[in-house]
N, C-alpha and C positions, 0 to 999 in steps of 0.2 A: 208128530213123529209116531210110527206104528209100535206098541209095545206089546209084551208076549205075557201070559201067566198073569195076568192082575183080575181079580175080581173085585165087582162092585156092588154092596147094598147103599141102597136108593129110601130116602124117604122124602114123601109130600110134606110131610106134616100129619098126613092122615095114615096114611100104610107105609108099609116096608115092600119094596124089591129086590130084586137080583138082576143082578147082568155083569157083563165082561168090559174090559177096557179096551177099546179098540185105538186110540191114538190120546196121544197126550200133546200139551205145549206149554209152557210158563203160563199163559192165564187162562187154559182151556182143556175140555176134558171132553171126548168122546166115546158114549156109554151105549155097547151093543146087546143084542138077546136080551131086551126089554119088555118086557109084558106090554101091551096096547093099552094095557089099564091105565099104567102112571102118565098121568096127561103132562105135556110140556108146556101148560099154558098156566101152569101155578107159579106165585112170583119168584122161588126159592126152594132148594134142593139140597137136602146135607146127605151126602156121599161119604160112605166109609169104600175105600182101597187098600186092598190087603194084596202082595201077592212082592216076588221078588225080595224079599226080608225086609221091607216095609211094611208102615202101617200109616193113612193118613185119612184124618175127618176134613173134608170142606163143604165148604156153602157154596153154592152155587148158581147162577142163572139158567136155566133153561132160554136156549136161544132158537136150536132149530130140530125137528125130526123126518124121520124117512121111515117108512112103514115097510116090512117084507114079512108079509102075510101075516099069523100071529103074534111076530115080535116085532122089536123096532128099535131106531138108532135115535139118539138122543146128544144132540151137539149142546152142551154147555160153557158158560163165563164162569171160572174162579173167581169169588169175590174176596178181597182181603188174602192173598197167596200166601202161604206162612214160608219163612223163608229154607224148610225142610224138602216141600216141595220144589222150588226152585233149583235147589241143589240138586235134588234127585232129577228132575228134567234137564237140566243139565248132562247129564252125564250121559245123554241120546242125541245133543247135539251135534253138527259137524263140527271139527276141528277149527276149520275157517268157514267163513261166509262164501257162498258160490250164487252170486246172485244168477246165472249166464244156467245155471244145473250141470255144470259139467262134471261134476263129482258123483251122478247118480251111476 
């Protein structure tokens, strides 16, 4: 689901980033205006999201990216989902299930 206003710092293990949150899901997290630097082929990623009057650290998987010139989008796995986050993705949910989309 696409969310508004959330920033994200990014680290390997070895550096810090920044970038913006582009879509969220209970066990996933899409991270845009990524620097080219932070590779998505490290096993493991802890994400701080700030924005919305939240705040939340997760670990994460790096799954997949997509390059657009010097930055890039970074599809990550939430590992271990704390149940703050869940709550909060929640609340971008649809009301009901529309498997057919006819609610878009």
């Amino acid at each position: 689901m696409p969310v508004k206003d959330m920033a994200a710092d990014i680290s390997d293990g070895k550096y810090f980033f920044s970038g913006t949150v582009h879509d969220i899901s209970r066990f996933g997290v899409a991270l845009e205006d990524v620097p080219q630097k932070l590779s998505a082929s490290v096993p493991r990623l802890t994400i701080i999201l700030n924005g919305q009057g939240k705040h939340f650290k997760l670990k994460a998987v790096p799954r997949w990216e997509t390059q657009n010139g010097i930055r890039k989008t970074i599809g990550c796995q939430i590992e271990q989902c704390p149940v703050n986050w869940t709550e909060f993705v929640m609340r971008f949910e649809p009301e009901t299930d529309d498997i057919w989309g006819n609610n878009a």
